[in-house]
TIROPA-122705 format. One record per residue: x, y, z of N, C-alpha, C, O in turn. Coordinates in pm, 1 decimal, always signed. Layout:
BEGIN
R      n.x      n.y      n.z     ca.x     ca.y     ca.z      c.x      c.y      c.z      o.x      o.y      o.z
R        X        Y        Z        X        Y        Z        X        Y        Z        X        Y        Z
...
//
This chain:
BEGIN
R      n.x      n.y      n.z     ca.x     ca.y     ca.z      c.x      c.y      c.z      o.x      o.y      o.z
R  +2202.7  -6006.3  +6138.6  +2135.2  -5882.5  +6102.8  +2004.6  -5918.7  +6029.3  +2004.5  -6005.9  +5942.4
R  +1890.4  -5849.4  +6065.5  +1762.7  -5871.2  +6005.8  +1791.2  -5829.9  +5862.5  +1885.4  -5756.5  +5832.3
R  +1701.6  -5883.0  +5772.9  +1637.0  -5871.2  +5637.6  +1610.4  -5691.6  +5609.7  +1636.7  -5633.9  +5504.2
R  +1553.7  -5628.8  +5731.6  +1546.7  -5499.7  +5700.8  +1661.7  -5402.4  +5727.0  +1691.1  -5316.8  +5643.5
R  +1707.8  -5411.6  +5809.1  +1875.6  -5376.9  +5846.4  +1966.1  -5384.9  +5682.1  +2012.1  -5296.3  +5610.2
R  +1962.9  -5503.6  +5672.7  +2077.7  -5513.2  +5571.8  +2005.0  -5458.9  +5442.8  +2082.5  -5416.8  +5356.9
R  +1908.7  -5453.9  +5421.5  +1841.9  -5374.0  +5295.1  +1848.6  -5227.5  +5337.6  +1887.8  -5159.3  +5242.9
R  +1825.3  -5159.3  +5441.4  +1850.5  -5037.5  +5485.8  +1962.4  -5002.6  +5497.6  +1988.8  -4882.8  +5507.2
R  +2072.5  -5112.7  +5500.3  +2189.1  -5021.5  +5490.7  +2262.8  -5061.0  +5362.4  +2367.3  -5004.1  +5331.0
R  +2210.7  -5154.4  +5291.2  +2233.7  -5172.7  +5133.6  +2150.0  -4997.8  +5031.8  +2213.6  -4912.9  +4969.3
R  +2053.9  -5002.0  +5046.5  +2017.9  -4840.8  +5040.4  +2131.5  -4764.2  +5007.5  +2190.4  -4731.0  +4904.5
R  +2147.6  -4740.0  +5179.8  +2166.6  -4602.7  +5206.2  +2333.4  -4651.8  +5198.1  +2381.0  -4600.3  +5299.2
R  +2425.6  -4713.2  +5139.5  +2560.7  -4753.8  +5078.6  +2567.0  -4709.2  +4930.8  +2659.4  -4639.2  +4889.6
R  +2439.9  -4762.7  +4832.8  +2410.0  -4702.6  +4696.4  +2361.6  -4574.2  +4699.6  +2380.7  -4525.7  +4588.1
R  +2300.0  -4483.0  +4784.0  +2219.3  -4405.6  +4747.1  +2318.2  -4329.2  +4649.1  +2269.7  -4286.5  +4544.4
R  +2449.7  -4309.3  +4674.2  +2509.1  -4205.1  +4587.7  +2503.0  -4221.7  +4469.6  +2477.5  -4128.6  +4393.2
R  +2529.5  -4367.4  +4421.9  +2457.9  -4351.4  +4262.4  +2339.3  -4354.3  +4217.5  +2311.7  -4362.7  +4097.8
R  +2240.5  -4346.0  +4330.0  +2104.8  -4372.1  +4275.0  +2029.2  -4192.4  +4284.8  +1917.4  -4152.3  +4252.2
R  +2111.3  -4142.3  +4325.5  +2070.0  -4019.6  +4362.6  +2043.6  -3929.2  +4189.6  +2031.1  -3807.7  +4204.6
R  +2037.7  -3962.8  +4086.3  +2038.4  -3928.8  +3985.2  +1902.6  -3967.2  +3939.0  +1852.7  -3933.5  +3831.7
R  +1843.9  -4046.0  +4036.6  +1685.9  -4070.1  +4017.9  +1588.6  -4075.9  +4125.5  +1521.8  -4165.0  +4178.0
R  +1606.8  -3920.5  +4144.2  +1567.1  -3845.3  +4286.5  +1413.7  -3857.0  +4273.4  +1360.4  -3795.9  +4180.8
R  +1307.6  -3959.2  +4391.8  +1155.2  -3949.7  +4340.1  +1104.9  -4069.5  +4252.3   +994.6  -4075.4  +4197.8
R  +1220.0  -4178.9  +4247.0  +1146.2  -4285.0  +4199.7  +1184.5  -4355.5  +4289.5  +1261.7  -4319.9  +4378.4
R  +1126.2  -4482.9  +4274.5  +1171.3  -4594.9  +4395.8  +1256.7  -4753.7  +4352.8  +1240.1  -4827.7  +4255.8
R  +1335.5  -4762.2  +4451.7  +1426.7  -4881.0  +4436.0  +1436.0  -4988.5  +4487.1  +1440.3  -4986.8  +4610.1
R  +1440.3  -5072.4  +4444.2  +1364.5  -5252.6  +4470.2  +1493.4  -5270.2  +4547.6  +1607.0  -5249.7  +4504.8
R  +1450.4  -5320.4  +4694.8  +1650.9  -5372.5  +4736.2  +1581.8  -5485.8  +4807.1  +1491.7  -5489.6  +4890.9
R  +1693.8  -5626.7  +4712.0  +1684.2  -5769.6  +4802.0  +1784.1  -5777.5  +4893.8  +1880.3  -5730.4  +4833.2
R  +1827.1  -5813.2  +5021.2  +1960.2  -5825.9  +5031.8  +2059.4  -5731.6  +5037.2  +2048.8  -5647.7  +5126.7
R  +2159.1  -5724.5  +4958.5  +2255.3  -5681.2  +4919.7  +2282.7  -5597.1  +4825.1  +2388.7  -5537.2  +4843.2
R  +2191.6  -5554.5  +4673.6  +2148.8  -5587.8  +4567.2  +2035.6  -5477.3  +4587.6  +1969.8  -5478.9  +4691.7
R  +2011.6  -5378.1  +4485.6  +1917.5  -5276.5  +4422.7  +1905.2  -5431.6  +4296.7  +1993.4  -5500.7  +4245.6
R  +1802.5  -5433.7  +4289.4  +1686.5  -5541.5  +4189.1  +1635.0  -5415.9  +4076.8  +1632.0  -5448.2  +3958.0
R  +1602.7  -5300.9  +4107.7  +1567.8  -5248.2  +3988.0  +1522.1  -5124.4  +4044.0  +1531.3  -5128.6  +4166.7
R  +1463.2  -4984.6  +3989.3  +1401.0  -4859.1  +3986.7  +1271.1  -4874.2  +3920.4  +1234.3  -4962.1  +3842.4
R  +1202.5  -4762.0  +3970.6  +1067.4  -4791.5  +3909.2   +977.9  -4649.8  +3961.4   +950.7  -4624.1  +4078.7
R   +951.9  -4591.4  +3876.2   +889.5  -4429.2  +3866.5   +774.9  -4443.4  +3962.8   +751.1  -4336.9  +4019.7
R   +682.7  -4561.1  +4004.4   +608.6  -4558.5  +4098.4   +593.3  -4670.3  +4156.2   +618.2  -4776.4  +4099.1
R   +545.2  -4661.2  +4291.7   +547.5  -4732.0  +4392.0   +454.3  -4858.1  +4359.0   +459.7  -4961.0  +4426.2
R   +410.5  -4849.5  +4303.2   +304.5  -4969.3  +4227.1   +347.3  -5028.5  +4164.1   +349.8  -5145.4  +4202.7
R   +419.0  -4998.2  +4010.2   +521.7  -5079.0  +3954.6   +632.3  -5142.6  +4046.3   +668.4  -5260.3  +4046.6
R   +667.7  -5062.5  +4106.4   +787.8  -5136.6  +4207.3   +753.5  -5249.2  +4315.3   +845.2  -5322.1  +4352.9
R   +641.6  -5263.8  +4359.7   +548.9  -5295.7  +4486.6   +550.7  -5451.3  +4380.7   +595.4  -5563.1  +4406.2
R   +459.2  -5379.3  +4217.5   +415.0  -5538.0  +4160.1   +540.2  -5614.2  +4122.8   +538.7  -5731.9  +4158.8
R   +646.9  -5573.7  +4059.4   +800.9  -5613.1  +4014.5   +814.8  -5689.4  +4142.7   +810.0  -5812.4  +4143.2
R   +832.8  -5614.9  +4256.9   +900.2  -5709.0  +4394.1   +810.8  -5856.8  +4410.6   +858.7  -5969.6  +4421.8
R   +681.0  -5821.7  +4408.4   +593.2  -5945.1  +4415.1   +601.7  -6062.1  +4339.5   +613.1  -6181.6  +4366.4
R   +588.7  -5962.9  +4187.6   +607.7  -6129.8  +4080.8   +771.4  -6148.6  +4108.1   +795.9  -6269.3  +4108.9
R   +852.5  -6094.7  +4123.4  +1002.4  -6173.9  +4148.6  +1034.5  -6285.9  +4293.0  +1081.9  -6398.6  +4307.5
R   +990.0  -6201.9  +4362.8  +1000.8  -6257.3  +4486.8   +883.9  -6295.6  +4577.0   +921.7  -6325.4  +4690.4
R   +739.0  -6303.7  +4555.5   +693.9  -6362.6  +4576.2   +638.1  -6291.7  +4758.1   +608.2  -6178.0  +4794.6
R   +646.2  -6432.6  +4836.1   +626.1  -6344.6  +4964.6   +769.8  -6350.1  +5062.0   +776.0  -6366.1  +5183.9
R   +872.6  -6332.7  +4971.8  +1028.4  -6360.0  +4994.9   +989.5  -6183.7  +5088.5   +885.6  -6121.0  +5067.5
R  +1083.6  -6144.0  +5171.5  +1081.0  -6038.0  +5212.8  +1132.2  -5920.8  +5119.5  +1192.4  -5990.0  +5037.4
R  +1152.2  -5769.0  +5068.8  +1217.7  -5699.2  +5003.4  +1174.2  -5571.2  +5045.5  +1073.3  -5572.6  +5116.0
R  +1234.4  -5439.3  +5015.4  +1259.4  -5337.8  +5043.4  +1186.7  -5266.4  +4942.6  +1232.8  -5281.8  +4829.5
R  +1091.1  -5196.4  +4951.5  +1095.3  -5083.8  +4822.1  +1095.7  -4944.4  +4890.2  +1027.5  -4920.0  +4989.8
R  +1178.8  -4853.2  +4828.6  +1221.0  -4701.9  +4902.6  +1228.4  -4635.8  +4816.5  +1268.4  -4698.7  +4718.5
R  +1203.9  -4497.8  +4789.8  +1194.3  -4365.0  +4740.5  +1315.8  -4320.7  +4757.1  +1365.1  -4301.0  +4868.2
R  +1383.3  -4298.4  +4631.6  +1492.7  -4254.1  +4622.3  +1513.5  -4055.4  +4681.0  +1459.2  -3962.6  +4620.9
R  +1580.3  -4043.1  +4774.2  +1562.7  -3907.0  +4831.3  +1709.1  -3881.3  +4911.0  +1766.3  -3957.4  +4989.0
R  +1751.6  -3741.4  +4862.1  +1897.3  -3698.9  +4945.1  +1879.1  -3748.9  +5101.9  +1968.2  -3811.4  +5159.4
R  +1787.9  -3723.5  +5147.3  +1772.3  -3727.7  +5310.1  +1614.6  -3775.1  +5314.2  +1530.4  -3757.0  +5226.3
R  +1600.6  -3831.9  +5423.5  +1519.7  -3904.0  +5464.9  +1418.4  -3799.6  +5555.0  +1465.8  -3742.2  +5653.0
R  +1299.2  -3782.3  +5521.9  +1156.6  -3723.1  +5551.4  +1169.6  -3775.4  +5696.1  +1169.9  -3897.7  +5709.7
R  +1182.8  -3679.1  +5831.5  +1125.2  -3688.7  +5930.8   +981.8  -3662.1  +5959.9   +938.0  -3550.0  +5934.0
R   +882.6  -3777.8  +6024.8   +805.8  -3752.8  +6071.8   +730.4  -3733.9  +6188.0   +784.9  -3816.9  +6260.8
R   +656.9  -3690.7  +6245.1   +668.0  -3704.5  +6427.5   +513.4  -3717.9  +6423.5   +449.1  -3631.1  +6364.4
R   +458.1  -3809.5  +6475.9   +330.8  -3863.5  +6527.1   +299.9  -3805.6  +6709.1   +392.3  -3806.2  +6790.4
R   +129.4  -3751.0  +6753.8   +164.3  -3763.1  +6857.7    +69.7  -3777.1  +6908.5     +8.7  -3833.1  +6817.4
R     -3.0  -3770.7  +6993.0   -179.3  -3784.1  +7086.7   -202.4  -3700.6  +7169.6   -112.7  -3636.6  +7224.5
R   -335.8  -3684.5  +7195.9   -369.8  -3581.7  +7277.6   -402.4  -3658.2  +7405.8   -521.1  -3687.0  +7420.5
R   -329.4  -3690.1  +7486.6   -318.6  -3779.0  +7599.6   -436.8  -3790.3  +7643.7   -488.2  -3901.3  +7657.2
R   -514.8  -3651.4  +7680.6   -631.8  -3614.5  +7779.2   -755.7  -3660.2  +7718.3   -849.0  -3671.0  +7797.8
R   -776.3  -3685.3  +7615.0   -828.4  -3723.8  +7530.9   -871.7  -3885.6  +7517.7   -985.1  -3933.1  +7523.4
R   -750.9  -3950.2  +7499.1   -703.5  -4070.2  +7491.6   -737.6  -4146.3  +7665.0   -786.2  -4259.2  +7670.7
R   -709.7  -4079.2  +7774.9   -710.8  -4164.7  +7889.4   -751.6  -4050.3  +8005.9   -689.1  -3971.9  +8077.4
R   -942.3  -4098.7  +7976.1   -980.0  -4013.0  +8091.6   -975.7  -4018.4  +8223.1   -946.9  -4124.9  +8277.7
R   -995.7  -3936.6  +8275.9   -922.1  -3958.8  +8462.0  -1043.2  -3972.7  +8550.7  -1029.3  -3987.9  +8672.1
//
């Protein structure tokens, strides 16, 4: 299992106790929440000086996960 897999489903295994800090974000190495952190910057710099250019997770703690849908205007994109 990839590095992002197992941090994505290390997540979303804790979220239930992390759900008490709905809107901040959570450092996940591995297996392992590493720490919380009210913004994505603190959390971004924490992951860096710990781990370096080791791979890690940082995610926004949230009940459900923000769908987004991207799309193009084809005709636009590839004229005929």
């Amino acid at each position: 299992m990839s590095n992002l897999n197992t941090e994505l489903n290390t997540y979303r295994e804790k979220l239930p106790t992390l759900l008490g800090q709905i809107g901040k974000y959570a450092i996940v190495k591995g297996t392992e929440i590493v720490g919380v952190y009210d913004s994505y910057e603190d959390a971004l710099k924490f992951g860096y000086n710990k781990f370096g250019l080791e791979p890690f997770l940082v995610k926004r703690i949230a009940p459900a996960e923000q769908i987004s849908y991207f799309t193009r205007d084809f005709a636009q994109a590839c004229p005929a």
